[in-house]
C-alpha positions as a Python dict, from the first residue, in 0.01 Angstrom:
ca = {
    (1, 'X'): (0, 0, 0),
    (2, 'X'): (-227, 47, -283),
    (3, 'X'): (-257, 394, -224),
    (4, 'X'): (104, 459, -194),
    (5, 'X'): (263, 594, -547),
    (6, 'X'): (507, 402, -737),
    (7, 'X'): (881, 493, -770),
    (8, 'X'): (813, 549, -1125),
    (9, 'X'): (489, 765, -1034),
    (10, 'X'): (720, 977, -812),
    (11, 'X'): (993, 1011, -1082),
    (12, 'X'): (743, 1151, -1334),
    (13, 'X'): (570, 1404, -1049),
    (14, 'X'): (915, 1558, -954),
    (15, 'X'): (1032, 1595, -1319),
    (16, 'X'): (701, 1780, -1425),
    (17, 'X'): (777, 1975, -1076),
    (18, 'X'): (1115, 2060, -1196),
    (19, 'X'): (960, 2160, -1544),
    (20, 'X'): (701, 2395, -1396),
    (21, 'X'): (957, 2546, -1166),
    (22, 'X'): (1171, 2588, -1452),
    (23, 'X'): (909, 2766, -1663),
    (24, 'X'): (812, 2946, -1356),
    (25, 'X'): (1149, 3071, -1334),
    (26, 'X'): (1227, 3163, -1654),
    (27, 'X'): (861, 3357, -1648),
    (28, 'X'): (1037, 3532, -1374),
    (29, 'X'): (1321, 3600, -1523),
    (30, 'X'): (1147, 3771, -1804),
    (31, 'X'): (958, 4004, -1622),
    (32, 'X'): (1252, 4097, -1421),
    (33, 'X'): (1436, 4179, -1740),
    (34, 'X'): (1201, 4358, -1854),
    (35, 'X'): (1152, 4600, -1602),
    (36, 'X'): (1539, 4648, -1562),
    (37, 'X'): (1489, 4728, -1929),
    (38, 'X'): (1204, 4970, -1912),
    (39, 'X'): (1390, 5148, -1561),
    (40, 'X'): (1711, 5161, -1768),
    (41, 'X'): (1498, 5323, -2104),
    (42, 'X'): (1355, 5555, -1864),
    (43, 'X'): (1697, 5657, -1673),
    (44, 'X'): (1837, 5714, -2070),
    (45, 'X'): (1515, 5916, -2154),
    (46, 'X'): (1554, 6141, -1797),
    (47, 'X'): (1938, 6181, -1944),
    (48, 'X'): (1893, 6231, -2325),
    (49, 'X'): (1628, 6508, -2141),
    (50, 'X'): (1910, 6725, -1941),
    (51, 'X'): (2123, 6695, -2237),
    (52, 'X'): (1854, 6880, -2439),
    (53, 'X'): (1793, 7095, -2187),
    (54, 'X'): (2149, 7179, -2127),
    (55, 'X'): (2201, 7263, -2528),
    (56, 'X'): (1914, 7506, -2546),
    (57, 'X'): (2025, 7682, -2253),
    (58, 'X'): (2400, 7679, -2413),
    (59, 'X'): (2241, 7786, -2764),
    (60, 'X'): (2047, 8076, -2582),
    (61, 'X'): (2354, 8187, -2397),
    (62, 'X'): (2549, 8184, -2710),
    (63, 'X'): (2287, 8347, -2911),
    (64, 'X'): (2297, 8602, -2658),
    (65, 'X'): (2634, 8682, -2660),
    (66, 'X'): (2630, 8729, -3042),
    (67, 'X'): (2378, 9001, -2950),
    (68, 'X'): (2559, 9176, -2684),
    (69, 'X'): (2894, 9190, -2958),
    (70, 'X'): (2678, 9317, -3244),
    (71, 'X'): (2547, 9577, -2976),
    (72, 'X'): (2965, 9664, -2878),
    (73, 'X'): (3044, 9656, -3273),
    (74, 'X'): (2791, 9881, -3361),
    (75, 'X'): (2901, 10132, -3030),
    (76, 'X'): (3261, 10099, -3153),
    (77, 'X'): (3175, 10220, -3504),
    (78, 'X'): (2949, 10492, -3392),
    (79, 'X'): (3292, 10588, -3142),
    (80, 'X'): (3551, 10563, -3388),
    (81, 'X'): (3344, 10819, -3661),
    (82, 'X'): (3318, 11068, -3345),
    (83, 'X'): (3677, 10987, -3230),
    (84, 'X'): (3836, 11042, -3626),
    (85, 'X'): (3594, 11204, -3855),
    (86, 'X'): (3437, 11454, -3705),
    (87, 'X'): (3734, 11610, -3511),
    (88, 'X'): (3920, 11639, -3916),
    (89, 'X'): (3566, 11722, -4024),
    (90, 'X'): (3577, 12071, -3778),
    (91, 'X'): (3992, 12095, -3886),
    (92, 'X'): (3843, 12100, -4236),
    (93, 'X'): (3602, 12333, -4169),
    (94, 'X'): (3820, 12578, -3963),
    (95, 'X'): (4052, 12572, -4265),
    (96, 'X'): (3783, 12673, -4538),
    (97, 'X'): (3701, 12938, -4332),
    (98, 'X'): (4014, 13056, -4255),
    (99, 'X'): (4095, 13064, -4592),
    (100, 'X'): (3777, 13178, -4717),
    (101, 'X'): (3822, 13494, -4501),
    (102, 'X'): (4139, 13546, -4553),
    (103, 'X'): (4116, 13617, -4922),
}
């Protein structure tokens, strides 16, 4: 019986048991958070990403679109001197010269 532990011996043994399991645990825990951290910082990073993508595609189309109406403003101008001034432009002229050989 010598060799057997005491009740008191096997008291102490399963609490520092229970302590190492806890810290074991909580170890666990830890690392488990922190990965769920790091995956979750990386699935906001892969987002935050697209987004930016996303806007500098937008910003392109946009800016491109600003192009193509200063292109359609500058055609309308260029159409609306043809369309008005030059037809009283010839009128004008047809009238100096009629009157210009007629006197």
């Amino acid at each position: 019986m010598a060799d057997e532990p005491t009740t008191g011996e096997v008291v102490r043994r399963l609490d520092d048991v229970r302590q190492d399991l806890k810290e074991d645990i909580h170890g666990v825990v830890g690392l488990v958070g922190q990965k769920v951290d790091a995956e979750i910082f990386r699935l906001g990073q892969q987002a935050q990403d697209e987004r930016h993508t996303a806007l500098v595609a937008r910003v392109a189309k946009l800016e491109q679109q600003a192009e193509e109406k200063d292109k359609q403003r500058q055609s309308d101008r260029r159409l609306i001197f043809f369309s008005l001034v030059v037809p009283v432009l010839l009128l004008a002229i047809q009238l100096y010269n009629a009157n210009k050989g007629g006197s």
